[in-house]
C-alpha distance (Angstrom), angle and dihedral (degrees) to the residues before:
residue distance angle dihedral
X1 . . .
X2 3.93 . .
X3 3.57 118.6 .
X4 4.17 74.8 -130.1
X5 2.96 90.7 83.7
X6 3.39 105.6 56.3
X7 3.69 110.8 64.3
X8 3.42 117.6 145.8
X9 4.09 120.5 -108.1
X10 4.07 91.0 -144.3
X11 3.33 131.7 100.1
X12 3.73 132.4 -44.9
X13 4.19 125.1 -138.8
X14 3.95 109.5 -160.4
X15 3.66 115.4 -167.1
X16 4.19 145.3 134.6
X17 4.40 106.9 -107.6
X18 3.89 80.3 -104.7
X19 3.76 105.2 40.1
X20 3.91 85.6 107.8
X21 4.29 115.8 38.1
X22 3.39 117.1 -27.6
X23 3.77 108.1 -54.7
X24 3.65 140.7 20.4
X25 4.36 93.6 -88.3
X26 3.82 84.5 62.7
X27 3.99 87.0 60.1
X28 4.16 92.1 48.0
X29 4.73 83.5 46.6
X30 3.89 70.8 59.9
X31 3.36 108.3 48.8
X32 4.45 90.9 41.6
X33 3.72 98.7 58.0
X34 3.68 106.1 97.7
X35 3.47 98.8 -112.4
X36 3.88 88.2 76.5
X37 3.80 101.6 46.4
X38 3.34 110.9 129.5
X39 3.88 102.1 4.2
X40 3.58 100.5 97.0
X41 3.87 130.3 50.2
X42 4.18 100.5 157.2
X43 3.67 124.5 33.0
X44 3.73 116.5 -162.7
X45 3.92 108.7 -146.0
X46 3.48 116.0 -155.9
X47 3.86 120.1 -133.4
X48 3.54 98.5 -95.7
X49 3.80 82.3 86.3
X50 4.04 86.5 79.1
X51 3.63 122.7 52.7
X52 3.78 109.3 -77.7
X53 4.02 141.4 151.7
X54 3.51 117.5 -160.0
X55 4.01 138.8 31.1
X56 3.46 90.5 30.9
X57 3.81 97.6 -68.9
X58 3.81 99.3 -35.1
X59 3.77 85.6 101.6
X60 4.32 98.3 70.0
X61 3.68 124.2 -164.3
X62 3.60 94.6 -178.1
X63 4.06 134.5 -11.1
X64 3.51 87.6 -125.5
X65 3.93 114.6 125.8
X66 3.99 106.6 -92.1
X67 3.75 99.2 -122.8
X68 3.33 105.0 -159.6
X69 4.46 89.5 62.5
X70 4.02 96.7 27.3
X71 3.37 138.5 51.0
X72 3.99 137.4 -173.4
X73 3.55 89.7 -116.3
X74 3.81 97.3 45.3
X75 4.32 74.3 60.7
X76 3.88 90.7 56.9
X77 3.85 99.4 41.0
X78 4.18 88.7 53.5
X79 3.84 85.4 51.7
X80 3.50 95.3 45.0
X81 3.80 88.6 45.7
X82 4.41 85.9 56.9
X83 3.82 86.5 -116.3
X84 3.67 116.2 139.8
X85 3.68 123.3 -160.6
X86 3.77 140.6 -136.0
X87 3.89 121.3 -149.4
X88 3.60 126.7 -169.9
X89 3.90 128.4 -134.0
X90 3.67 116.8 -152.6
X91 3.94 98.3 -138.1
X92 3.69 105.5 177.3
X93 3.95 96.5 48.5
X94 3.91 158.1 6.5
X95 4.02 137.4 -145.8
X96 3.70 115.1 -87.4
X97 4.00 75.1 -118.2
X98 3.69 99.2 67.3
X99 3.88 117.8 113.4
X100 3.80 91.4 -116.6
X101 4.55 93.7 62.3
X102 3.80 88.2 32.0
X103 3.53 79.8 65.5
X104 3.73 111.7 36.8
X105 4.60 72.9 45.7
X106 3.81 86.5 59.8
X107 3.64 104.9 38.6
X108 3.63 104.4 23.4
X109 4.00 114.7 -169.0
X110 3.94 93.3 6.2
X111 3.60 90.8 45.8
X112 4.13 110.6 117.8
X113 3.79 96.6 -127.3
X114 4.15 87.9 48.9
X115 4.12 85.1 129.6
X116 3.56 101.4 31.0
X117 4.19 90.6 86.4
X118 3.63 124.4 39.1
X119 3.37 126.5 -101.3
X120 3.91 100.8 -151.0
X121 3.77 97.2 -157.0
X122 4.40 84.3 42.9
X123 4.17 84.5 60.9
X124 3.49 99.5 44.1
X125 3.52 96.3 47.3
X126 3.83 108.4 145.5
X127 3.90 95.6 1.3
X128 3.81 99.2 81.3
X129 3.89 139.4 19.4
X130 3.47 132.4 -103.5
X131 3.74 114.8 -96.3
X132 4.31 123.2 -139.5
X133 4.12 80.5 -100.9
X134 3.91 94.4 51.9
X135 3.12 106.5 -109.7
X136 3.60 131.5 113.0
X137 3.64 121.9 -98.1
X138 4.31 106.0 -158.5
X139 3.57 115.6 -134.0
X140 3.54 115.2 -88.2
X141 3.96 90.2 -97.7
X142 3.35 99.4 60.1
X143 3.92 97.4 32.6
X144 4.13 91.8 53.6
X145 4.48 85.8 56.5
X146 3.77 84.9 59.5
X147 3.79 120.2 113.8
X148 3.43 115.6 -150.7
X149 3.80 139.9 -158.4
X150 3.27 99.3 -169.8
X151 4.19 144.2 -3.7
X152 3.46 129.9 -54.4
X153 3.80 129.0 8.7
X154 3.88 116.0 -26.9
X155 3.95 92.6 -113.9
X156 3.69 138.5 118.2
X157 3.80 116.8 -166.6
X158 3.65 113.8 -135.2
X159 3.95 134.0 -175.2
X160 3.92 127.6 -106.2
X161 3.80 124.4 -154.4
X162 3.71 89.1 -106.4
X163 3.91 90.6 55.6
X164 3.85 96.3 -108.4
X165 4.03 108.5 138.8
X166 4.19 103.3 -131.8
X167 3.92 115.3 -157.2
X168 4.24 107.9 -134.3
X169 3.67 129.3 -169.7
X170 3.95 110.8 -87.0
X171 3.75 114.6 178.7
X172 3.61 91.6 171.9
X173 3.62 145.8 5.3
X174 3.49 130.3 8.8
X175 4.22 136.0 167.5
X176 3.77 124.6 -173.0
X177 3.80 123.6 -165.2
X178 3.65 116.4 -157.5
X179 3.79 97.4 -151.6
X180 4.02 117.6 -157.0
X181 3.97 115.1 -106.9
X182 3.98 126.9 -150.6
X183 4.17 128.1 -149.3
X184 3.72 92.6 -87.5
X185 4.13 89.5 66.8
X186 3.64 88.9 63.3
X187 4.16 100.4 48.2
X188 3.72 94.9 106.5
X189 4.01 92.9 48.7
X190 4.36 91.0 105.3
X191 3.50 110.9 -129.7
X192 3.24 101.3 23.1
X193 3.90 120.9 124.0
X194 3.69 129.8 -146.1
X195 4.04 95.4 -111.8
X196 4.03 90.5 53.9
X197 3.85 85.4 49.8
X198 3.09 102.9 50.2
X199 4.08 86.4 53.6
X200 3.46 102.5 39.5
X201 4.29 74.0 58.4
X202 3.36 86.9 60.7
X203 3.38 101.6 50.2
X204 3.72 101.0 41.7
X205 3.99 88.0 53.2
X206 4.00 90.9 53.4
X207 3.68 86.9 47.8
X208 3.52 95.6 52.9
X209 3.86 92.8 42.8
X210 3.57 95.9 49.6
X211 3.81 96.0 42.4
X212 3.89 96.3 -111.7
X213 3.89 118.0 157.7
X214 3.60 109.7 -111.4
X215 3.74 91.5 -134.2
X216 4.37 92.2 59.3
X217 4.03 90.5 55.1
X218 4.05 123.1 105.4
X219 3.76 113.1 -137.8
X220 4.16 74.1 177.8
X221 4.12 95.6 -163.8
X222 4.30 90.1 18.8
X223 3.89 89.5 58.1
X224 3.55 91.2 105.7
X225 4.22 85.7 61.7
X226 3.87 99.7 48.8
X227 3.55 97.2 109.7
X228 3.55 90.0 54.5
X229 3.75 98.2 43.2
X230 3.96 82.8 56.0
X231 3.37 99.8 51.8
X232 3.76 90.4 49.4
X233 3.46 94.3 50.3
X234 4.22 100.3 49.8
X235 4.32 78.8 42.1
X236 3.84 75.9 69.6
X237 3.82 106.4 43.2
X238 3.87 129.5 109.5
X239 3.80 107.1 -120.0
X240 3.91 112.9 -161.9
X241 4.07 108.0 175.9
X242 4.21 142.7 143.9
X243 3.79 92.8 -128.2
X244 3.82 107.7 -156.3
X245 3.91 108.6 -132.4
X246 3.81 132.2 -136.3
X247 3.73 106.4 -111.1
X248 4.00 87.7 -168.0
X249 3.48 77.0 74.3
X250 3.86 116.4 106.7
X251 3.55 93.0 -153.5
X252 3.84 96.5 48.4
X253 4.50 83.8 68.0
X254 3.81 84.0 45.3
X255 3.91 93.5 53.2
X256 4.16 83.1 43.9
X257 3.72 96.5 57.4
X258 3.88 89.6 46.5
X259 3.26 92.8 53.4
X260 4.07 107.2 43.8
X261 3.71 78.4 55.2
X262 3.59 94.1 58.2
X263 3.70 93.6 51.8
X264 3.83 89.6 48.6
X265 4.13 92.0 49.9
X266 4.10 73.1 44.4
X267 4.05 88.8 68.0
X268 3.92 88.0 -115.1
X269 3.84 124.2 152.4
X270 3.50 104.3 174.2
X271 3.79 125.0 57.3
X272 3.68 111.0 -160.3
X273 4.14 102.0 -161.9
X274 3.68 102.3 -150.5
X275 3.88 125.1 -157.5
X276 4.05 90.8 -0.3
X277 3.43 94.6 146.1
X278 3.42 92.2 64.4
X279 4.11 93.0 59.2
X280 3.68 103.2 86.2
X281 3.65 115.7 78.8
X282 3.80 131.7 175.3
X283 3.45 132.1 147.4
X284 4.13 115.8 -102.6
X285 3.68 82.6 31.2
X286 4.10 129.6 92.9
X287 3.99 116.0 -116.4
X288 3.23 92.6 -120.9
X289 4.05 130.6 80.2
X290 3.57 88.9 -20.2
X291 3.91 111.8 -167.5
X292 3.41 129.5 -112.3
X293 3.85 91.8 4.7
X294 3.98 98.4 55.6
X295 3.57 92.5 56.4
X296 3.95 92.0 43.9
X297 3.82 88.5 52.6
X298 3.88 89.2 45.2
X299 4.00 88.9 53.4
X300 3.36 98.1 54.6
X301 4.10 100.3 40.3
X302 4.52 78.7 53.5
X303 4.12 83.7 55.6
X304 3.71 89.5 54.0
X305 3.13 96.9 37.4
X306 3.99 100.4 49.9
X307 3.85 87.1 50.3
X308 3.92 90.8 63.3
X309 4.09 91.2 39.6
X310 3.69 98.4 -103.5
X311 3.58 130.4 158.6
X312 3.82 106.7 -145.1
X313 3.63 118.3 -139.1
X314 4.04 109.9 -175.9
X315 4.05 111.4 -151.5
X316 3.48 117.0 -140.0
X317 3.66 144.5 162.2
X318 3.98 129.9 -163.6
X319 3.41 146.7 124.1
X320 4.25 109.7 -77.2
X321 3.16 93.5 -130.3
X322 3.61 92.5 66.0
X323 4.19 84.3 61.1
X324 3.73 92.7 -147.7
X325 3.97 84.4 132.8
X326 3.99 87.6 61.0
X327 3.85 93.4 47.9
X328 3.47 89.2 58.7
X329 3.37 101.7 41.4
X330 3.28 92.1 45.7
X331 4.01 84.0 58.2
X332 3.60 86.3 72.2
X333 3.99 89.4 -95.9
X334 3.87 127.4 144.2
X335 3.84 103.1 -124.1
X336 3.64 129.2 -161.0
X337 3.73 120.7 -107.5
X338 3.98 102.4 -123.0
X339 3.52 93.8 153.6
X340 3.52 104.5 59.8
X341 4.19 100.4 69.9
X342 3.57 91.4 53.6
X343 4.05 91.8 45.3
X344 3.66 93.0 43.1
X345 4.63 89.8 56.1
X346 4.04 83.7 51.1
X347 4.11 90.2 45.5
X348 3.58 93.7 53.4
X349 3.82 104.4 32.9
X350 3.99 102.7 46.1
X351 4.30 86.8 30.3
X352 3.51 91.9 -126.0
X353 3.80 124.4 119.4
X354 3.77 101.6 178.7
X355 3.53 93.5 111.1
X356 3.93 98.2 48.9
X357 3.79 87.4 47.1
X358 3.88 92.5 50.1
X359 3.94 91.3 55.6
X360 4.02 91.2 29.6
X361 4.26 84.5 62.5
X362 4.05 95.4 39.3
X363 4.30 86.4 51.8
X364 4.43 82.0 54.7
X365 3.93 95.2 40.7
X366 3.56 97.5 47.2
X367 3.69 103.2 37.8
X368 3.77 104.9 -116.7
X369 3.08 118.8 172.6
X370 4.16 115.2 -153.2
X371 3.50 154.8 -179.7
X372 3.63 108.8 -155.0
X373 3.96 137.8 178.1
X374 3.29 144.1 162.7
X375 3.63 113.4 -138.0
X376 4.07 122.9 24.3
X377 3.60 148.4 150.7
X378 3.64 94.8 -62.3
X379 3.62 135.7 44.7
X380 4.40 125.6 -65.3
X381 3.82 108.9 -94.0
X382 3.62 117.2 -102.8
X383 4.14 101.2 163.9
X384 3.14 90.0 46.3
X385 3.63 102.9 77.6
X386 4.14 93.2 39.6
X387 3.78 115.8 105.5
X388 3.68 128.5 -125.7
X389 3.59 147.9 -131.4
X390 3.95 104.1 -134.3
X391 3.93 116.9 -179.3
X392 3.92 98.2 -19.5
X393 4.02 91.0 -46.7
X394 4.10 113.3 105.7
X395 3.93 97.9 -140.1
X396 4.55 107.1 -157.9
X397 3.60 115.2 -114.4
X398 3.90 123.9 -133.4
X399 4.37 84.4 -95.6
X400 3.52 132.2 28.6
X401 3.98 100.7 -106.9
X402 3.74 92.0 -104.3
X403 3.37 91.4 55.1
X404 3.82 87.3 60.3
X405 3.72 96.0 46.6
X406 3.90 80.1 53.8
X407 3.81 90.7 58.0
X408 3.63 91.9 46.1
X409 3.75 100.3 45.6
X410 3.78 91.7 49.9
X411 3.71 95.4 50.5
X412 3.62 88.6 43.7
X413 3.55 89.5 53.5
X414 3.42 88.8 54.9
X415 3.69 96.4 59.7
X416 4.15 100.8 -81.1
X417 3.59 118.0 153.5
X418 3.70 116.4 -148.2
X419 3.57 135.0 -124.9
X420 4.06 118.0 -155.3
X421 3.71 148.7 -169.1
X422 3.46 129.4 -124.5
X423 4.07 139.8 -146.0
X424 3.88 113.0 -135.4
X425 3.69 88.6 -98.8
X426 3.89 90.9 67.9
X427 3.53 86.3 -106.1
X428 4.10 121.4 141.0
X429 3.82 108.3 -110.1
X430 3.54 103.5 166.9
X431 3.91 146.2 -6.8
X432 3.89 111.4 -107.1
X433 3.54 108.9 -171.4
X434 3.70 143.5 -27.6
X435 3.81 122.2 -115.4
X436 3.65 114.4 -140.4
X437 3.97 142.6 125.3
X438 4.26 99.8 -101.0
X439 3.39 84.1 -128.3
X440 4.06 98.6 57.0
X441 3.67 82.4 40.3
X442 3.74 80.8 68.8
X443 3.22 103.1 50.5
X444 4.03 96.7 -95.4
X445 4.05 83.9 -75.5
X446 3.48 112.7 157.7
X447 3.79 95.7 -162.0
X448 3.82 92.2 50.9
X449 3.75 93.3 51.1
X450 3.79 88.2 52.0
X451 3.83 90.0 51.4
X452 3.42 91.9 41.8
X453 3.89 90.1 60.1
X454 4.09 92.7 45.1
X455 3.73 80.8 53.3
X456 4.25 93.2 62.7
X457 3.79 98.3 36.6
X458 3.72 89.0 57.5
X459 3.96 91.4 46.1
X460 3.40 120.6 88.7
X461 3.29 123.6 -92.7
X462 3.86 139.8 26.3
X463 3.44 117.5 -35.8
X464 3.46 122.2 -125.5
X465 4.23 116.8 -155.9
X466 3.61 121.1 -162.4
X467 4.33 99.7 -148.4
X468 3.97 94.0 -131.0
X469 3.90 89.1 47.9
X470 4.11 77.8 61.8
X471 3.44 89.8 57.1
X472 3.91 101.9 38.9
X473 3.35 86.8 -117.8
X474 4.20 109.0 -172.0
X475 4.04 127.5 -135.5
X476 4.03 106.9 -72.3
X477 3.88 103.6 -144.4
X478 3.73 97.9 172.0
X479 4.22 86.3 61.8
X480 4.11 91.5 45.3
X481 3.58 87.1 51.8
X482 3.54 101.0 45.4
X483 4.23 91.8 42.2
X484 3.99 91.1 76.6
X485 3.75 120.7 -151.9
X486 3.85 86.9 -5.6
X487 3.81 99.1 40.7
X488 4.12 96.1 105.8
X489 3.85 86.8 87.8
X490 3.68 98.7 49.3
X491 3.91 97.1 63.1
X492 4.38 76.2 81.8
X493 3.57 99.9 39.0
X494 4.05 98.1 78.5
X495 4.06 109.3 155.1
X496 3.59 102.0 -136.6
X497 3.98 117.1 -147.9
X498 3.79 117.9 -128.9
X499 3.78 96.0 -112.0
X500 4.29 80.3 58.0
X501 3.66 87.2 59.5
X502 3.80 97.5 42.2
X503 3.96 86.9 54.1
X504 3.72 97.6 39.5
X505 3.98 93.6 57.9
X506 3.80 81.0 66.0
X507 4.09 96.4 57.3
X508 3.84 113.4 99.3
X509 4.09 91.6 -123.0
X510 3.59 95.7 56.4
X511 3.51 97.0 44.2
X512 3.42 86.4 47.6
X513 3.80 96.3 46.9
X514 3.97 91.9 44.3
X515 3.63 84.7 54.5
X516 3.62 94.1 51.8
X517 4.04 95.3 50.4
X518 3.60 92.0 44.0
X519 3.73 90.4 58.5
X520 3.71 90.4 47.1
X521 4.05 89.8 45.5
X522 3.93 93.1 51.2
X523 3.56 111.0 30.2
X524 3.63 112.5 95.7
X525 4.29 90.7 -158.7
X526 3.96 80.7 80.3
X527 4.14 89.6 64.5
X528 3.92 88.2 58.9
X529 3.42 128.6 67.1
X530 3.59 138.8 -56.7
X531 3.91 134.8 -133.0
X532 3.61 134.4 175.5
X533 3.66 121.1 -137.7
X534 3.54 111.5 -137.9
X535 4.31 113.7 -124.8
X536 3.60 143.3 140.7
X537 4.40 108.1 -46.1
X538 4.45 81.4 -110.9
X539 3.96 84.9 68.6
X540 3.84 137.1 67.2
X541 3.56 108.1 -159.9
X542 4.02 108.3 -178.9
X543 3.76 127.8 173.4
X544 3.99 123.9 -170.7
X545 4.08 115.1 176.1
X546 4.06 135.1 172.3
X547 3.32 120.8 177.3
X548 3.63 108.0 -49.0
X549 3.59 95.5 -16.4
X550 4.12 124.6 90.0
X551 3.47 140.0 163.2
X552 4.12 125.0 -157.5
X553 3.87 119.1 -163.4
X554 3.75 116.2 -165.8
X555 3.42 126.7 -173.5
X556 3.91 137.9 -174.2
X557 4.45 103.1 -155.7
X558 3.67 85.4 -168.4
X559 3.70 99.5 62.2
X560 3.89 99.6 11.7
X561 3.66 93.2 -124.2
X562 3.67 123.4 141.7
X563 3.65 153.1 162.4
X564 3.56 144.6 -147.0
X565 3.87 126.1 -153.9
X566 3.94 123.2 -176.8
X567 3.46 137.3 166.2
X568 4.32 111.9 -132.7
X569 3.37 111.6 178.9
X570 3.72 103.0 -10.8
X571 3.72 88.8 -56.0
X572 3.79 129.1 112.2
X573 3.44 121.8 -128.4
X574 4.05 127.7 165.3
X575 3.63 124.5 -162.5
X576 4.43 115.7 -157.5
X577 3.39 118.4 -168.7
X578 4.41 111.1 -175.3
């Protein structure tokens, strides 16, 4: 039988190698003190445990271990400790960093990996015209399908060896540092004398200080050597970027065997396939969720992945009314649960649980199976619950869109930041997500957090726990505002010390919430079956049994009260928590 199928029902961890301490060992000190036994039976590892540069390990150089967080023996005390762990592979792109563009960098058209990026102005080839900049512009029809994550065309110019600047495909982030230059950078430029180096030096290095495009400065009686000035100073920039890759590319697949078997050798069960949806590109076509080619791509990654005895978890946000979570559920897929945070806020601040029940029975009747959560590494879906028109047909969301504005505006009065989507003009088409701690997003109430936590164990599914959620951990403004065009995400991405952890196992709501997920890790009534009692909308009455074994949540909405009894061993036991 396939270790597939084997994967564990308990309780998931979700944190970066240095989340907690310095490195990933500090995380496992965590997870051995006594107050975690039990609570934890998967840890998701975020990507930082592999050599990465950018987006806080979502941009990979290599899916080698990152040394300097992990360690082989942090490997074999997780296994000894019966956790198993969940990786992520980037699909639709690599760092700028990674051996493959390093190369292409170096050797430019006779480089090996010359097709395994995409040359943006290479696709678009007679669908578009070529801009002032050189690159191609698509024609309006097949620029107004694209989906975009953030302004502008989805390019980053890179230098050849020959000094030409070549536009690739960049879905998503990107960082260029204009390093400063001295005279001995320009002594192959003929003609030009030491005293006009030396200023053109000067100039190029207040440029670059002061922001200026390179193009807009006056090298007055250098003029005639701007283009080579240029192209020796973007020779010397720092390029950070998530270069999307050419899946036509046979050596893309080969790169995706070697690494699913890495992440095997790794110890890793799950494979979390972030940004997939993104893969497929063809021209008359959107980039994102492309059909037939997304699910052909999605086939074959399963094949690999099944021969290294990995689950395969696709990652994918849209609205639900466009159903793409059903069609790949219904493709036998796990799928992840990005409804439920934003349903659990409305639950708990307008007292009504209607909606969470409604999506709570469609997960039973159609045989989903999930991995939910309510806070994580990223932001708390707001799309996600929207409906959608799909070919002439408006299909409801989750909420009414007021109701989402509502969820927005009060965790934005709270002190969310907001990620958004753009239209290919640049222009704002749509909020994406909001960036908050969960428990800021509720106010900083210890009581709702708790309830908010008896609300996912008694989902289905497999719970997913972001580690400063644990700790109800509040919104860190001083990171967001330090973490520049990115730094929405890092107002939940606090590293806590070890003496935090130490003290916070002594706070009422983590007790309460380790208690909670401990229940939910151990108690075999949560492998059974589920049923929801039907009640007023201010009360969630939930019912899980298996064999002998059952456990009853009941919860007031009004007051946020609530209380769990379970059976364990043929004995009754009731935990209240007012």
């Amino acid at each position: 039988m396939s270790k597939e199928n084997k994967i564990t029902n308990g309780v998931m961890l979700n944190a970066y190698p240095d989340s907690i301490g310095i490195n990933l060992k500090d995380t496992i000190t965590m997870l051995k003190m006594p107050e975690f036994k039990d609570v934890f039976s998967l840890f998701y590892v975020l990507p930082t445990f592999f050599n990465s540069d950018l987006d806080r390990g979502f941009s990979v150089i290599d899916y080698d271990i990152n040394k300097e967080l992990v360690s082989e023996d942090d490997l074999t005390d997780l296994e000894n400790l019966n956790i198993q762990l969940k990786f992520d592979i980037v699909l639709n792109h690599l760092s700028v960093a990674s051996p493959q563009f390093k190369d292409l960098l170096k050797h430019g058209e006779n480089s090996k990996y010359k097709d395994f990026f995409i040359n943006w102005n290479t696709f678009w080839e007679g669908h578009g015209e070529m801009g002032h900049d050189g690159v191609i512009v698509p024609k309006e029809e097949f620029l107004n399908k694209l989906f975009m994550r953030k302004s502008g065309l989805p390019i980053l110019k890179v230098p050849f060896p020959d000094g030409a600047e070549k536009p690739y495909w960049n879905t998503f982030y990107q960082q260029i540092t204009y390093n400063k230059i001295d005279a001995e950078d320009l002594q192959n430029i003929k003609g030009l004398n030491p005293q006009q180096a030396i200023a053109i030096v000067k100039k190029v290095n207040a440029g670059i200080e002061e922001k200026q495009a390179l193009e807009h400065i006056d090298f007055e009686d250098c003029n005639t050597f701007k283009k080579e000035i240029i192209q020796i100073v973007h020779q010397k920039c720092s390029y950070l970027g998530q270069m999307d890759v050419n899946a036509n590319s046979p050596l893309v697949w080969e790169f995706y065997e070697e690494t699913l078997k890495k992440v095997s050798d790794f110890g890793g069960k799950i494979l979390r396939l972030d940004a997939f949806a993104y893969l497929h590109k063809e021209v008359g076509q959107t980039n994102f969720f492309n059909k037939p080619g997304t699910w052909e791509h999605l086939k074959a990654i399963k094949e690999i992945a099944y021969k290294n005895n990995l689950m395969v978890l696709p990652e994918i946000h849209a609205e639900y009314g466009l159903h793409l979570h059903d069609e790949v559920a219904s493709e036998g897929y796990f799928i992840y649960d990005f409804f439920l945070p934003g349903l659990t806020i409305h639950t708990i601040e307008t007292g009504s649980s209607k909606a969470l029940l409604k999506w709570a029975n469609e997960i039973l009747e159609k045989g989903y199976k999930t991995v939910n959560m309510l806070g994580c590494h990223d932001g708390i879906p707001v799309l996600d619950l929207k409906g959608k028109e799909v070919n002439g047909v408006y299909n409801k969301g989750l909420l009414q869109d007021e109701e989402i504005e509502a969820v927005m505006t009060k965790i934005m009065d709270r002190g969310g930041r907001v990620k958004n989507l753009y239209g290919p003009s640049g222009k704002k088409i749509s909020y994406y997500q909001v960036n908050a701690t969960f428990f800021s997003a509720l106010g900083e109430n210890e009581q709702k957090l708790l309830l908010a936590r008896a609300i996912q164990i008694f989902m289905p599914g497999i719970p997913q726990v972001w580690y400063l959620d644990v700790f109800a951990g509040k919104n860190d403004y001083e990171a967001a505002d330090k973490g520049g065009s990115g730094g929405h995400k890092e107002i939940n991405r606090t590293t806590l010390s070890m003496q935090e952890i130490k003290d916070g196992v002594n706070r009422p709501v983590v007790k309460g919430q380790l208690e909670l997920l401990r229940l939910r890790n151990t108690l075999s009534a949560f492998s059974g079956t589920m049923k929801i009692i039907e009640t007023s909308d201010a009360q969630i009455d939930i019912v899980w049994t298996n064999a002998e074994e059952a456990a009853y949540l009941y919860a007031d909405l009004k007051n946020h009260t609530f209380s769990i009894d379970y059976t364990e061993a043929g004995e009754n036991k009731t935990m209240v928590f007012n």
